[in-house]
Every structure is written in structure tokens, then in C-alpha cells.
N, C-alpha and C positions, 0 to 999 in steps of 0.2 A: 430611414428611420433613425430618428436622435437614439443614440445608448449612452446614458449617462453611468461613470465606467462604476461609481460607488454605487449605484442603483444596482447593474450589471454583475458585480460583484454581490450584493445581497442574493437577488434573482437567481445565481447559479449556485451557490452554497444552497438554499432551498432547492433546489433543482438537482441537484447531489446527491443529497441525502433521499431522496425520492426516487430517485434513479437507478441505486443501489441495492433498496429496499423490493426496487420492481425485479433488479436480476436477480434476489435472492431468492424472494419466493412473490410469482405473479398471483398467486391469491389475494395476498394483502392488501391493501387499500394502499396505494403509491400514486402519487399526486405526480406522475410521469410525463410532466406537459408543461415543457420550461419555457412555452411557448415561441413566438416569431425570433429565437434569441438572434442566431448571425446563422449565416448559410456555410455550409463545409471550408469553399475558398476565403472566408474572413478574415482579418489577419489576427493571429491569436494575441497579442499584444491589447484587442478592444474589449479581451478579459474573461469572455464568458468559456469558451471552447477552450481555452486554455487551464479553467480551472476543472474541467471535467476527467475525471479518471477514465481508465480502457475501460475498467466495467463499466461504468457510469453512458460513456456511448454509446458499447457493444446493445444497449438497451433501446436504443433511438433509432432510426433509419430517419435519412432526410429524405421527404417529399419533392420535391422537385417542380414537380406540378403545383402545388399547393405554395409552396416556400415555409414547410412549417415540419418542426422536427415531429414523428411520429413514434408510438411502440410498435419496435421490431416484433415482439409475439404479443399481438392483443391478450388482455384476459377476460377470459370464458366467465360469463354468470355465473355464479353458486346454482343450484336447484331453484334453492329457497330466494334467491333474488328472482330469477325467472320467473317462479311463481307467482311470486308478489309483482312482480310487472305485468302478468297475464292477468292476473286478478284486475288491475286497473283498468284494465282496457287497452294492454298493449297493441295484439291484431285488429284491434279496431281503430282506432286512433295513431297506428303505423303500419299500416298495411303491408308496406317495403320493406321493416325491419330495421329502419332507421329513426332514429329519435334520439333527442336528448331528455337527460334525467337529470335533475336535481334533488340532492337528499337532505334538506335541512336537518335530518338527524345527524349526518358526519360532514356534514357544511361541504360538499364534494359533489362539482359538476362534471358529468360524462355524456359521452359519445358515444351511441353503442348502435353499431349495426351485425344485425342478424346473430343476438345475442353475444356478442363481445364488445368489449368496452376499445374502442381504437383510438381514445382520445379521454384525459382527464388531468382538474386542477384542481385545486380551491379555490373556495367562492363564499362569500359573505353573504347571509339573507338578511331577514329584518333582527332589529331587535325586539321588537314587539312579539315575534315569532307568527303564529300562520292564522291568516286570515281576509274576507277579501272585500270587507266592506270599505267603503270608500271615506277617507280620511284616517284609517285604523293607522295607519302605517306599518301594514302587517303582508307577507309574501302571499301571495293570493296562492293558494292550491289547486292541485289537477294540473289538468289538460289544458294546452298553449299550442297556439303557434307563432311562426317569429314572421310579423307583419310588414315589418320592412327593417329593412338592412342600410345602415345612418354610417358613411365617417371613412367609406373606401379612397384609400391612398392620404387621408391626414394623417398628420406629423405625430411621433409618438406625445401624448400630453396634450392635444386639444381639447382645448374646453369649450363642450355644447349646453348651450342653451335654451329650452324648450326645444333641443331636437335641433340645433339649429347651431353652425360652425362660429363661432368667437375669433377677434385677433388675438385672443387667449390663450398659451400655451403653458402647460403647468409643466414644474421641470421637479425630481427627488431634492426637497427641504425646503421648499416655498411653502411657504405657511400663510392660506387666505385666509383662514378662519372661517371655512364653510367648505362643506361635502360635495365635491364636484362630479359631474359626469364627462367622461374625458375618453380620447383614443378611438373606441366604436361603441356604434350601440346599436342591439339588436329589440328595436320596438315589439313588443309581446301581444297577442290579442287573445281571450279568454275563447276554448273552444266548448265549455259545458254552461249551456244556459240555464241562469239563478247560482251557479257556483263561485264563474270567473265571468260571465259575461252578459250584459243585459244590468235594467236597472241600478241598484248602485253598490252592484260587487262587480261592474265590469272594470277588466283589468286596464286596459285598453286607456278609458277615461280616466284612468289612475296612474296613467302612466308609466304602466311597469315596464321595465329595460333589464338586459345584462350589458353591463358598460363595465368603461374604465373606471379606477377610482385615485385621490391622492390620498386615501387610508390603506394603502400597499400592506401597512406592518397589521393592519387589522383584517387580512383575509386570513379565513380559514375560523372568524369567530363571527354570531349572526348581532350584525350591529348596523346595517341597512336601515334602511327608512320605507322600504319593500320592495324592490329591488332588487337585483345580483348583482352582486359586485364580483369582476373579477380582475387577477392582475393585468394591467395595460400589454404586457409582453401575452398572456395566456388572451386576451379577449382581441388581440389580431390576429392568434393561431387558430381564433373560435371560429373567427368573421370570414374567414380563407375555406374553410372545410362547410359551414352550412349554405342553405339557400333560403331564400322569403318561401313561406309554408311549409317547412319542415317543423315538424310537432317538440313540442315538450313538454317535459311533465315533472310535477313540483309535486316533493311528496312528503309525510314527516310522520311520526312516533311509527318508522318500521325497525328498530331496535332490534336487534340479532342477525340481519340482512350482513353484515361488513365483515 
């Protein structure tokens, strides 16, 4: 994987400050998913592991399995999130306990099995905000699953095309003048019919993905086009830990939940 070291350098100051925030107190909303950065033996000189404090680690265990840093102590749902995730139709549409959640209220996507979060980043939705008619360019709501799995083993910064691998590589301060899909992409398909799927709210024919982006400096604000956006380093740490038909769920005005 390309790490380009000033990119690499942004990536882990964000990734610091998040990391800190999760030793202090894991209640918080800590964006603890600096994703695929470098593996333990790296050489600290390509920037990233070196800029990280003891606390800042002490927070991470590397997977090994996966190749993707992890939280050392998951955190535990609030009540009040549990609840709201049962209210949606958590045991039914994750039977396992496993699912991802996206909350366009705090732009923050997670991983959470069997009520703990064991993976989270930020992530851009639309700017339009939520909705799933087709052409709205609005984040479809509900219940998803990840239809296929787009972009295993390209190069950090490929750019896909209808789904589709380019000789295109986008690299931190190439300026194309257009919103790319780049690195992976996890194609979406709508699991509530007349909501996200069918007719023309289905998500599916709309395209919806969590990819990479080259608006890096604009994750964590909803400026999508409907879509997730997540960072290139967090959406190969994503691609590593899911599988095609694992559920998710896109949700928004739950205000008091974080």
C-alpha cells in the first residue's frame, strides 16, 4: 500500500487525537480507527507509528489476522443506543449480533458486534441529507446489506469507475476537479421494500457505496452525493473485517444517542 508520508502525517494526528480521547474515557464518541496505517514491524521513519504516543497505542491491539489496527477494550452501547438499535430492528436484520451502523446525526460509522462498537471512523453522507428517492442525492435510510465487495488488493488511491478499476491512481493534492470513488468499495443493496429497495427508492440502482474519497479534509462533514464516504486508510480497515451480506444500517435525527 502507497503511504504518502504528508497524507500519513495528517491520518495519524487525526488518529491521536482519537485515540487519546478513547483511553480517557471509552464512552465518548472516539473515532479509534486510524485504519490499515502500517503493521507493528514498519519502519517508524514512514511516519505514522511513530507519531503515536504510549497512550495513544496502549488503545489499539493489532489484528494480525485481519492486518488492521483494532480497540483494545471495545465500547459497550449506551442503554439508550441499544434501544434505539432494537427499536430498528436490530434482531431481526442481525440475527448474529453483527452489523454496521451509520449515524448521519454524528457523521460516524461503526462496527458493532454483540453490542459493542469493535471498530469506528468518520464518514461523510450526503449533503442533501437523508433520503432514497432516486436522483435526490440523498443517503438512503434503513436497513442495507453490502452486495459485493469492489477493489481487494488495489493500490491505495485507485480510481473506480462504475465499479470498475481505472489506470487511475489518485495520490494526497491531485486536484481533478471531480469527487472520486477510489481504494474500495462496498456496493450497498436496499433490504426494506418501498424504503431502500424496489421501484425508485432502490438503493442498489442508485448506486450507493462506502468507498474511498479524494475529499479526505471533508470527512466527518455530510457533503456526499449519497454515498459514504470514508477515509482511503479507514475504508481498507473496513474491507478487511466485513463480508458480502452483512447488514447495515443508516439512521438519523437519533439526537441524544452519543
Amino acid at each position: 500500500m502507497h503511504v504518502d508520508r504528508r497524507h500519513s502525517r495528517l491520518v495519524a494526528l487525526r488518529a491521536l487525537a482519537a485515540l487519546v480521547l478513547t483511553a480517557a474515557s471509552l464512552g465518548a464518541p472516539a473515532w479509534a480507527a486510524p485504519g490499515n496505517l502500517l503493521p507493528p514491524d514498519a519502519d517508524p521513519a514512514e511516519g505514522v507509528r511513530a507519531l503515536w504516543s504510549r497512550a495513544a497505542r496502549a488503545a489499539l491491539r493489532w489484528n494480525s489476522e485481519t492486518g488492521v489496527w483494532m480497540m483494545r477494550t471495545p465500547i459497550q452501547l449506551t442503554p439508550t443506543q441499544q434501544a434505539f438499535l432494537d427499536e430498528a430492528g436490530w434482531d431481526r436484520f442481525a440475527p448474529d449480533g453483527t452489523a454496521m451502523w451509520v449515524s448521519v446525526d454524528d457523521q460516524t460509522f461503526r462496527l458493532i458486534k454483540n453490542g459493542r462498537v469493535v471498530w469506528q471512523a468518520p464518514c461523510s453522507t450526503a449533503e442533501n441529507g437523508v433520503g432514497a428517492v432516486e436522483n435526490s442525492y440523498q443517503t438512503p435510510p434503513g436497513w442495507h446489506a453490502v452486495a459485493r465487495k469492489i477493489g481487494e488488493d488495489a493500490p491505495w488511491g485507485q480510481v473506480f469507475r462504475a465499479r470498475v478499476p481505472t489506470s487511475e491512481i489518485w495520490r494526497p493534492g491531485m486536484d481533478l476537479g471531480e469527487d472520486l470513488v477510489l481504494t474500495r468499495v462496498l456496493e450497498l443493496e436496499g433490504l426494506e421494500p418501498g424504503k431502500n429497495r424496489g421501484g425508485n427508492v432502490d438503493s442498489r440502482r442508485r448506486h450507493i457505496y462506502v468507498h474511498g474519497t479524494n475529499g479526505e479534509d471533508q470527512i466527518g462533514q455530510p457533503v456526499s452525493h449519497g454515498c459514504i464516504r470514508l477515509l482511503n486508510d479507514d475504508v481498507i480497515a473496513l474491507f478487511e473485517l466485513v463480508e458480502e451480506g452483512m447488514p447495515l444500517l443508516i439512521t438519523s435525527q437519533a439526537e441524544g444517542l452519543y
